[in-house]
Each structure stands twice: as structure tokens, then as C-alpha cells.
N, C-alpha and C positions, 0 to 999 in steps of 0.2 A: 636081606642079603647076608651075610656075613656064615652062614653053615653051610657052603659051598652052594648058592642058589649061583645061579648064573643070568646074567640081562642081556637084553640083545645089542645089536650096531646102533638101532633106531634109540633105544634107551638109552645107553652110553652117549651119543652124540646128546641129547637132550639134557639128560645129566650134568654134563658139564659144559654145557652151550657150546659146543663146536661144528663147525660142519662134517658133513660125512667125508670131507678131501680131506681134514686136517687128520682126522682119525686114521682114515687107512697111512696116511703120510707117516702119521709115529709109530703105526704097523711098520709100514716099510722100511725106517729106520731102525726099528727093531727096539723103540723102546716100550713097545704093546707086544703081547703074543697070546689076542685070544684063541680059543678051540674056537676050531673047522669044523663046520657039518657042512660039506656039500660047500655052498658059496655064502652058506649064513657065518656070523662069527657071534661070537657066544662070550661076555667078559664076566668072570668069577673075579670074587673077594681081593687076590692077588695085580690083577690088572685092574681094578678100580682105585686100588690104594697107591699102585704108580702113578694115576693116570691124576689123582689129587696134589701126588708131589712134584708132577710134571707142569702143573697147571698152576701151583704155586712160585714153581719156580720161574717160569715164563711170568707172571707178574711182578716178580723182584728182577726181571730181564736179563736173567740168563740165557744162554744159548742153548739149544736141543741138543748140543755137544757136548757141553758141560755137564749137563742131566742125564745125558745117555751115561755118562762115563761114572760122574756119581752113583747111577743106579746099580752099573754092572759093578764099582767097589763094594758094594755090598753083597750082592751075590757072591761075590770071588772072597772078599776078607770080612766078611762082617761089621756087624756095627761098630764097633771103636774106630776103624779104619774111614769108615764111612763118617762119623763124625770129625775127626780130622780135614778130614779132606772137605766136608760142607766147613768149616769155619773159616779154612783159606779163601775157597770160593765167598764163603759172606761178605770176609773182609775185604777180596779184592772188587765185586760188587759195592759194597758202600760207597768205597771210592769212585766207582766208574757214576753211580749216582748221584754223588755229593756232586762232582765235575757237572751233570747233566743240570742239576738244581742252580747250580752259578751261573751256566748257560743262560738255561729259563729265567730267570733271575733280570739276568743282564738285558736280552732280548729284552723281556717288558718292560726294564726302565727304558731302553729307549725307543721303544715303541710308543709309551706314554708321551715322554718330551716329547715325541715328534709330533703326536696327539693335539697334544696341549701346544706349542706353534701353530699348528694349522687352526686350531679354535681360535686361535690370539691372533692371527691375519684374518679371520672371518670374520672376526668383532669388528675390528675396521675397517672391512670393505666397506662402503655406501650399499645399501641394499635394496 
């Protein structure tokens, strides 16, 4: 890849485990713009390298919105700009994470305690 070879819709989906609706969907959103031939799409070095940072940032759960807008800062200002603007997003992420972890957290303690009663009324039923 990488001296302007190009892969197809079927490789890209596979590539990056996605289905073919999620793909055309970040088409649609316009944070993907492969070439057209006909009805085939075609993704070069440029759209592989979004489609890594789109897919990483969806795993740190950001929104498509955020990503979209991050990518277009770079287009329009460049990297400096671009890193700024990902360290606010990181940070305000952490926190929305951190929040989510204390959730999770909470949930399973007491989901456990309520575990552990209902084992503790089991042991003394008569059986």
C-alpha cells in the first residue's frame, strides 16, 4: 500500500472489521472520500490512514462528530492546530471515561452484594 496502490470497498471493510453500511455511512458523513469508478470505490494511502484514526478514536468513544471535525482541523490548519485541539478532546474524554469506570465500578459492586444475598438465602433454604 502506501506508493499510492489503492484497495477496494470489500478490502477496506475487511481491513478494518467493519461492515459495508458502516463504511459507506463515514462516506456519507464525509469523513471517507474514496475514488469512484463507476459504482466501485477505490481507498488509497490517505483514506486508510483516516479510516485508522477514525477507528481509534471510536475505541477511546468519541463521537463521528468529533473525528470528523478533528480531521477537517487538520486539513484547514495543520498539525499544530490539530494537536491542540486532540489534547482538549483527550482530556475531556478521560473524564467522560473516568465517570464511565465509577459507573462500571459501582454497578458491579452491587450487583455482587446482591449475588452474594441471594447465595446466602440459598444456603438456607431446606433443599
Amino acid at each position: 500500500m502506501g506508493d499510492g496502490t489503492y484497495i477496494s470497498f470489500k478490502e477496506m471493510c475487511a481491513r478494518f472489521d467493519v461492515t459495508p453500511r458502516t463504511l459507506r455511512y463515514y462516506e456519507y458523513i464525509e469523513l471517507l472520500s474514496p475514488r469512484r469508478d463507476g459504482r466501485s470505490r477505490h481507498y488509497g494511502p490517505r483514506e486508510v490512514a483516516r479510516m485508522k484514526l477514525i477507528m481509534r478514536g471510536r475505541r477511546f468513544g468519541f463521537s463521528l462528530e468529533d473525528i470528523r471535525q478533528w480531521l477537517e482541523i487538520y486539513e484547514q490548519k495543520g498539525t499544530s492546530e490539530q494537536y491542540r485541539v486532540w489534547l482538549d478532546l483527550a482530556d475531556r474524554q478521560l473524564q467522560v471515561l473516568a465517570r464511565q469506570r465509577d459507573e462500571v465500578e459501582a454497578a458491579m459492586a452491587d450487583l455482587k452484594s446482591l449475588r452474594d444475598d441471594t447465595a446466602a438465602l440459598l444456603a438456607d433454604m431446606p433443599a
